[in-house]
C-alpha positions as CSV (number, residue, x, y, z in Angstrom):
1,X,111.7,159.3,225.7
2,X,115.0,159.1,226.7
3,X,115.1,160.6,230.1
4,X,112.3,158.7,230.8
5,X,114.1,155.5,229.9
6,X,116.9,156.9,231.8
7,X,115.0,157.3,235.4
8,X,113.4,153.5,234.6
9,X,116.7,152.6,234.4
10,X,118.4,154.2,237.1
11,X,115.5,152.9,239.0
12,X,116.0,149.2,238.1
13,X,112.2,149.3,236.7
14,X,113.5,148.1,233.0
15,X,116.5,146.1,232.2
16,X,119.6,146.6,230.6
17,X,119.0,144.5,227.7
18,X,115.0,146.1,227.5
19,X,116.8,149.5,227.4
20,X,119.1,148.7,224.3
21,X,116.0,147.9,222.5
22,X,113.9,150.9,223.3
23,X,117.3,152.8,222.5
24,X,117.0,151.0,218.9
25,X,113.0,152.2,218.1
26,X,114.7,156.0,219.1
27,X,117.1,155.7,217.1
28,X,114.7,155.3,214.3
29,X,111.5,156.8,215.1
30,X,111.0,159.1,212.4
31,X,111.0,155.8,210.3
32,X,108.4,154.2,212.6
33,X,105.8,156.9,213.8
34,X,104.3,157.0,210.4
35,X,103.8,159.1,207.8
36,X,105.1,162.4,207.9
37,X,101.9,165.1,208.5
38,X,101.6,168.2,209.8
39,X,101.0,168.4,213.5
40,X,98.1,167.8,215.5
41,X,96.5,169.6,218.6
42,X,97.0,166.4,221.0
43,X,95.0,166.1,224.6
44,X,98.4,164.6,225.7
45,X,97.1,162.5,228.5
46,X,94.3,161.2,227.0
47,X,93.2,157.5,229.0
48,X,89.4,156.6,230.3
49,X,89.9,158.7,233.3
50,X,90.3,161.6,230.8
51,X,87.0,161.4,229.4
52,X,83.9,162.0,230.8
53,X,80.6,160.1,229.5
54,X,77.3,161.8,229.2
55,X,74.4,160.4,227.8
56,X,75.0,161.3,224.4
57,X,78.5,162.0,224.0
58,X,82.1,162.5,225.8
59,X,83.9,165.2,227.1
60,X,87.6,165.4,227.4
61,X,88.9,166.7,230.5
62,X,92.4,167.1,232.0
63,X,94.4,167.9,229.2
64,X,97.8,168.1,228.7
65,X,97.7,169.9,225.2
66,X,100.6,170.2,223.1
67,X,101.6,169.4,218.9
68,X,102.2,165.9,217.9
69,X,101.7,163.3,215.7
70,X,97.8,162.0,215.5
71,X,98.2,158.6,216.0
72,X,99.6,159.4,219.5
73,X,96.1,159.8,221.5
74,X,94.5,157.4,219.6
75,X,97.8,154.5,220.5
76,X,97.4,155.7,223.9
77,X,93.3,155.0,224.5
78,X,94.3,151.6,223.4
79,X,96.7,151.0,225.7
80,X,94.9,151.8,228.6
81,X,91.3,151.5,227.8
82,X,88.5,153.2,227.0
83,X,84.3,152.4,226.8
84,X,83.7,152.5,223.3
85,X,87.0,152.1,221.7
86,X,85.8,150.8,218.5
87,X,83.2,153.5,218.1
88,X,85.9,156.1,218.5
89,X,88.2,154.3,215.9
90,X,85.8,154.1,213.4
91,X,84.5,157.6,214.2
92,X,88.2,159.2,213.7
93,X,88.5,157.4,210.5
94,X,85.8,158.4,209.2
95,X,86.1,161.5,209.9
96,X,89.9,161.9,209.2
97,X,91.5,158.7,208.1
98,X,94.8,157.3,209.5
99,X,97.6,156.2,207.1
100,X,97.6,152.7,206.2
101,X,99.3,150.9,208.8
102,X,98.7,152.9,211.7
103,X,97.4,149.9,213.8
104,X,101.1,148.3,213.5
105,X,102.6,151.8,214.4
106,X,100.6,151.7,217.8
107,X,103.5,150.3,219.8
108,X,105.7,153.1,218.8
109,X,103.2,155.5,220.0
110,X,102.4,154.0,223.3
111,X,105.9,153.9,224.0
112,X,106.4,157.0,225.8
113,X,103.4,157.0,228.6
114,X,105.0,153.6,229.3
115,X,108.4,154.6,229.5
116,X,106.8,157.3,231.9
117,X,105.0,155.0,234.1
118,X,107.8,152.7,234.5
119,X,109.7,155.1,235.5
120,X,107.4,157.0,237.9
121,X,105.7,153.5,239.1
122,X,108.1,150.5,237.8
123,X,105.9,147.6,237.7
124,X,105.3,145.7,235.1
125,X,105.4,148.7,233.1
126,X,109.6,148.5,231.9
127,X,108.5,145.3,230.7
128,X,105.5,146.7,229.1
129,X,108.1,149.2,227.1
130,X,110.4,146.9,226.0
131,X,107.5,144.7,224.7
132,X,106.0,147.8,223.0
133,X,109.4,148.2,221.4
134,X,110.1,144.8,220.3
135,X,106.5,145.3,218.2
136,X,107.5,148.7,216.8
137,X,110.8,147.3,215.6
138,X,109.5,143.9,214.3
139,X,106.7,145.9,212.5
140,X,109.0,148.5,211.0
């Protein structure tokens, strides 16, 4: 996260006072990711544009595959939007349930695509981080 934070920076697309507070969920996000589990398979860039509807199910497309903590794909389809969000929730825990709490932890998990958008797009997104952050560290 932190060279994306950097290049937001550097770019004037977050401010100072936003950075010290991302810099603070950093600092302690093995505390706020969640429960430590072994690593997933993650699609890694997974939004609605990654996901292609048929008439009975989806197919993921576009990945950017890589190990990392569960909740990350999931935080991320909330943060941008998907058709069907709710049926895909309840779907992934039935079928693998998330720790308790993982609805709090979401902010902590969508931190990093935002970071990377405000720094490739700046925006509303450095606020978007810094808002994300606040949650994370008000919720841990």
């Amino acid at each position: 996260m932190l060279p994306y934070l950097k290049l937001a920076a550097d770019r004037d697309h977050i401010e100072a006072t936003d950075v010290e507070t991302v810099e603070a969920v950093v600092r302690r996000l093995t505390e706020l990711a969640g429960p430590e589990e072994p690593p997933a398979r993650l699609h890694g860039d997974l939004w609605s544009g990654n996901i292609v509807w048929g008439a009975e199910h989806g197919t993921l497309i576009d990945p950017a595959a890589h190990g990392g903590h569960r909740e990350t794909d999931l935080a991320m389809l909330s943060l941008f939007g998907v058709p069907h969000l709710q049926r895909l929730l309840d779907a992934y825990q039935d079928e693998t349930p998330l720790a308790d709490g993982w609805e709090e932890r979401q902010p902590v998990h969508q931190l990093f695509p935002l970071l990377v958008h405000a720094a490739l797009f700046g925006g509303h997104y450095g606020l978007k981080a810094s808002e994300a952050a606040q949650r994370a560290l008000q919720a841990g």
